[in-house]
C-alpha positions as CSV (number, residue, x, y, z in Angstrom):
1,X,45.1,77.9,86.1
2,X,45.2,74.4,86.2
3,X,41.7,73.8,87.6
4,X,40.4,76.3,84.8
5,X,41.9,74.6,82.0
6,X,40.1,71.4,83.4
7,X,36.9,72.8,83.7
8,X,37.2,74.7,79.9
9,X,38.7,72.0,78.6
10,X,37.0,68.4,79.9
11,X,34.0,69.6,82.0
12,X,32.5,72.2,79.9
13,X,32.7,69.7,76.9
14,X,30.2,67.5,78.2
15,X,27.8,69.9,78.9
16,X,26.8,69.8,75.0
17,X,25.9,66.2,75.0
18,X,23.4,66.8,77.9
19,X,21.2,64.0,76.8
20,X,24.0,61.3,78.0
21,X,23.7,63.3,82.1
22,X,19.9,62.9,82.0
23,X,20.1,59.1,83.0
24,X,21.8,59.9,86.0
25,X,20.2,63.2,87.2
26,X,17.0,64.6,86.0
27,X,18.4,67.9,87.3
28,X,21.1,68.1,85.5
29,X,19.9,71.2,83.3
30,X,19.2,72.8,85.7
31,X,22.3,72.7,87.5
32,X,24.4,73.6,84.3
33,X,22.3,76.5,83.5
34,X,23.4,77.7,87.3
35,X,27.0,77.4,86.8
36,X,26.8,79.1,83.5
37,X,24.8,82.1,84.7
38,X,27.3,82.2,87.5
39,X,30.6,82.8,85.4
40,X,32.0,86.2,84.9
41,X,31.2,87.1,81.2
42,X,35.0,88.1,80.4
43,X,37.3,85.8,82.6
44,X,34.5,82.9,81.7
45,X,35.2,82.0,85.6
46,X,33.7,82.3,89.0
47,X,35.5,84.7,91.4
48,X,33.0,85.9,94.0
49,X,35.4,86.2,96.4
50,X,38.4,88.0,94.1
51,X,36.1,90.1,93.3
52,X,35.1,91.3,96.5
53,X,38.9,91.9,97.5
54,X,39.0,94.1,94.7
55,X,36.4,95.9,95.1
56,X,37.1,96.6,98.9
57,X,40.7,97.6,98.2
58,X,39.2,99.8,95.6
59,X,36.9,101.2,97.8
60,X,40.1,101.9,100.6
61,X,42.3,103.3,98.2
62,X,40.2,105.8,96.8
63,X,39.0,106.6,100.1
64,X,42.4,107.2,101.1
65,X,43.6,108.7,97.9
66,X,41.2,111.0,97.9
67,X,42.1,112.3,101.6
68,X,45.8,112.8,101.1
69,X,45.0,114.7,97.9
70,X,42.7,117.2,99.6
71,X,45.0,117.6,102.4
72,X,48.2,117.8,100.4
73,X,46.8,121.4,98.7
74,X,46.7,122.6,102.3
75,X,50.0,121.5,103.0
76,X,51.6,122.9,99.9
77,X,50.3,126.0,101.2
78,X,51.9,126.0,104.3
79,X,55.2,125.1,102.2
80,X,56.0,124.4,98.8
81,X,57.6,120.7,98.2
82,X,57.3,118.2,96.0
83,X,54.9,115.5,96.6
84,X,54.7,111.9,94.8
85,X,51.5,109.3,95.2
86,X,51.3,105.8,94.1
87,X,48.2,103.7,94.7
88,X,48.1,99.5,94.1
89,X,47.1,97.5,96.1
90,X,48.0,100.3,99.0
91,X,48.4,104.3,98.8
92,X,52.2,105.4,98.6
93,X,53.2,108.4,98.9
94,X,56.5,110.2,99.2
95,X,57.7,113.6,100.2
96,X,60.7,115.6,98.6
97,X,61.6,119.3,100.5
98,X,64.8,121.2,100.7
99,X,66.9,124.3,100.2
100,X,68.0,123.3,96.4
101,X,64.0,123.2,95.6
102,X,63.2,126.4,96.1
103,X,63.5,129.4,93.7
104,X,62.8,132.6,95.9
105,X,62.0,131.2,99.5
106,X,64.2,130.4,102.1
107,X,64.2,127.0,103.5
108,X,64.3,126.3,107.3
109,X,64.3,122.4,108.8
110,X,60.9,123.6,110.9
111,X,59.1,123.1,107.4
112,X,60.8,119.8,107.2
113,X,59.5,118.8,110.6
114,X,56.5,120.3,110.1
115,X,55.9,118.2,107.1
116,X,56.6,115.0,109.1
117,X,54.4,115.6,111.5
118,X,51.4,116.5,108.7
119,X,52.3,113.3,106.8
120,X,51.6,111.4,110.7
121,X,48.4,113.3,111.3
122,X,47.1,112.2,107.5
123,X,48.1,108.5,108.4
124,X,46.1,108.8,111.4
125,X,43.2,110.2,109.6
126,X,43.5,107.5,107.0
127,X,43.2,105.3,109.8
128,X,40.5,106.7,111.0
129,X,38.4,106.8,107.4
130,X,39.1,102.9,106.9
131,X,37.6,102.0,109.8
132,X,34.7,103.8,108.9
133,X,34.5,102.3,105.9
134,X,33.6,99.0,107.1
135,X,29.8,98.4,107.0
136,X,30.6,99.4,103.7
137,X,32.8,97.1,102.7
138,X,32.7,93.4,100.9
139,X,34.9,91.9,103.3
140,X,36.0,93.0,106.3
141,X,39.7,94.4,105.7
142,X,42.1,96.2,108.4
143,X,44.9,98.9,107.1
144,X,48.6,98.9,108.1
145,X,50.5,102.0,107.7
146,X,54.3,102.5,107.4
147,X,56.9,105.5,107.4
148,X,60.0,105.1,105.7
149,X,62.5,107.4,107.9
150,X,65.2,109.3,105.2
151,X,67.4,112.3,106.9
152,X,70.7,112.0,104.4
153,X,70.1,114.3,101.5
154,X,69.4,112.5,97.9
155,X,70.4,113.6,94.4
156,X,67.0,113.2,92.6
157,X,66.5,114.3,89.0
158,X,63.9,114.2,86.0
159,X,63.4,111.0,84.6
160,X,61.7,112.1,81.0
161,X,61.5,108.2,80.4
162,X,59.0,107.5,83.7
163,X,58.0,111.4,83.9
164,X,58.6,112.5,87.2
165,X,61.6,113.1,90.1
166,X,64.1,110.0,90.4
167,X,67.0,109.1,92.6
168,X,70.2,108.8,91.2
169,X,73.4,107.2,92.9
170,X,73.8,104.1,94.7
171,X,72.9,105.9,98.3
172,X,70.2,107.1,97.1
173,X,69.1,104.2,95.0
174,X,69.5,102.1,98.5
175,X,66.5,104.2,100.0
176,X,64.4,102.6,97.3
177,X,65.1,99.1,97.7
178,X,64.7,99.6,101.8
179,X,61.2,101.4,100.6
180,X,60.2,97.7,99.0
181,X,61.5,95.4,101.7
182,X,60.5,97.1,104.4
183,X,56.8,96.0,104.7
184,X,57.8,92.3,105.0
185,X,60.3,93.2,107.9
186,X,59.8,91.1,111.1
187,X,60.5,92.0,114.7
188,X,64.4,90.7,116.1
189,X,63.7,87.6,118.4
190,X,60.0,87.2,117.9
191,X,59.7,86.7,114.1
192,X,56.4,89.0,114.2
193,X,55.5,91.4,111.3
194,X,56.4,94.7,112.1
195,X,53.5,96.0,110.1
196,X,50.1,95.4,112.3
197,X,46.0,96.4,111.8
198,X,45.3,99.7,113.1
199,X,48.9,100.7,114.2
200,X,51.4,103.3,112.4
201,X,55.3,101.8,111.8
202,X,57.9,104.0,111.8
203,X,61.3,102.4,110.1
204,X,64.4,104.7,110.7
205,X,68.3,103.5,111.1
206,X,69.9,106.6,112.7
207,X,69.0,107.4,116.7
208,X,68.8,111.1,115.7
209,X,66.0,110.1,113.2
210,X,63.8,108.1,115.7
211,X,64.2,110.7,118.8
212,X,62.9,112.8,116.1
213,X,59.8,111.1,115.3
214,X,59.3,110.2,119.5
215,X,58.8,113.6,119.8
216,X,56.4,113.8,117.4
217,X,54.3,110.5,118.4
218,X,54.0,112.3,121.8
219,X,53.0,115.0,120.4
220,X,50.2,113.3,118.5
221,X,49.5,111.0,122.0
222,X,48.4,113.9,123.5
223,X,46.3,115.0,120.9
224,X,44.8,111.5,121.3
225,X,45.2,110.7,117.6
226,X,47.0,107.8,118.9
227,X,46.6,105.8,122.1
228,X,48.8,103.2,123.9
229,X,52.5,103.4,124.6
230,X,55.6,103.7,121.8
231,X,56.7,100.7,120.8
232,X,59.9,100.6,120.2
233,X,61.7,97.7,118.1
234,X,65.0,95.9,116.6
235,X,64.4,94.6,113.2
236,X,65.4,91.4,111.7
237,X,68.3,92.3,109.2
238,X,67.0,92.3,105.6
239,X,68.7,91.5,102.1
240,X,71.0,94.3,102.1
241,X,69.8,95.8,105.1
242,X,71.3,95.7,108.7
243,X,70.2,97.2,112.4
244,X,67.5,99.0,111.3
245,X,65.0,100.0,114.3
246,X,61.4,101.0,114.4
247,X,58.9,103.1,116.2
248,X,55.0,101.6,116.7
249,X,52.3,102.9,117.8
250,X,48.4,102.2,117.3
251,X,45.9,104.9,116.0
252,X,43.0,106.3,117.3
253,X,39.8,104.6,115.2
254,X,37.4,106.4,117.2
255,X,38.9,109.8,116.6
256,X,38.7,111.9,113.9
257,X,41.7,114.1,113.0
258,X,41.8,117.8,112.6
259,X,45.0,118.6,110.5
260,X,45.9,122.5,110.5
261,X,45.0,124.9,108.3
262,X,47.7,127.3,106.1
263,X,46.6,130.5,108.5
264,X,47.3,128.5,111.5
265,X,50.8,128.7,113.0
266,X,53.5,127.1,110.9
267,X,55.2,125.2,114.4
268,X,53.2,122.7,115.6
269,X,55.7,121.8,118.0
């Protein structure tokens, strides 16, 4: 901000007494008329490089946006639940299923797993897409993908101020904040992120929750969605947050994933 107010303020100033800069460079017209046709019309500043960002996490996220949405009327078919997407400067999306949901059909905790194991396949298919998304791409950007493990049942209700589901109690309001801290956790004894280019992060805190989701990345290793072994990793305790553990994993890039279809059997496992 600082370095714009300067150039606004003092260097752009001179520019209108141009006859004074001719005595010490004959190009000196030319050279303004450069920096001029470079500015962005609105922001009255040059950012090339901003600008690319944006447009290549544009380009992700509607890639990626686009995917889960396509893939999410499939799984709605398979079982009805309620599904909640978020894109900044990522895609965020969150999955709500249970017995109090329904109105007529009986709920059984295969659609739950079911449904985790869908929401792995699309992260490997996202993973998949941004890679090939590269050559078309401003600058060359990587994707990190994280699952935020939630077994305890939440109380969630309409919020008619934000329009849609909200959790409500201080349990459930604690899945929220671990939500927005988690992507800046850092491996116990190493200081690394736990978040890494090409590779899916699973955070859970119960054991139950993470021989779960081992199942399931074996599952999805023998598919060859993923490749390598299963990381698995002590967290570095967080504001408010203690002993939470992890599951990693890297993705596939090379293979494209086929997720099932509604006529296809329900267990995948």
């Amino acid at each position: 901000v600082q370095v714009l107010e300067f150039l606004h303020q003092d260097v752009e100033q001179c520019f209108d007494t141009l006859d004074s800069f001719k005595n010490y460079d004959a190009g000196i017209s030319k050279k303004i008329e450069s920096y001029r046709s470079s500015l962005d019309p609105q922001r009255r500043s040059i950012h090339r490089q901003r600008k690319e960002y944006d447009e290549s996490i544009n380009l992700i996220n509607d890639t990626i946006s686009a995917y889960i949405d396509r893939e999410q009327e499939t799984a709605q078919r398979i079982f009805p639940h309620y599904f909640e997407k978020n894109v900044t400067d990522g895609v965020d999306h969150q999955i709500y299923i249970g017995a109090s949901m329904l109105d007529k059909q009986k709920f059984d905790l295969m659609y739950l797993k079911n449904l985790r194991l869908w929401q792995l396949m699309v992260l490997c298919g996202s993973a998949y897409l941004t890679e090939q998304l590269k050559p078309d791409l401003n600058l060359n950007l990587d994707t990190a993908h994280l699952v935020a493990v939630q077994e305890t049942a939440q109380t969630i209700s309409f919020d008619y101020n934000e329009k849609q589901l909200a959790m409500k109690g201080s349990y459930d309001v604690r899945y929220e904040i671990m939500k927005k801290r988690i992507d800046k956790a850092k491996i116990k004894n190493s200081g690394d992120r736990l978040t890494q280019p090409g590779k899916i992060a699973i955070v859970y805190s119960q054991t139950r929750e993470g021989s779960e989701y081992e199942k399931y990345l074996e599952y999805l290793l023998a598919k060859e969605y993923l490749i390598d072994n299963i990381e698995r990793l002590d967290l570095e305790d967080l504001q408010g947050l203690y002993s939470l553990k992890a599951l990693r994993v890297s993705v596939n890039l090379s293979r494209p994933v086929e997720l099932p279809r509604p006529e296809e059997n329900l267990s995948f496992l």
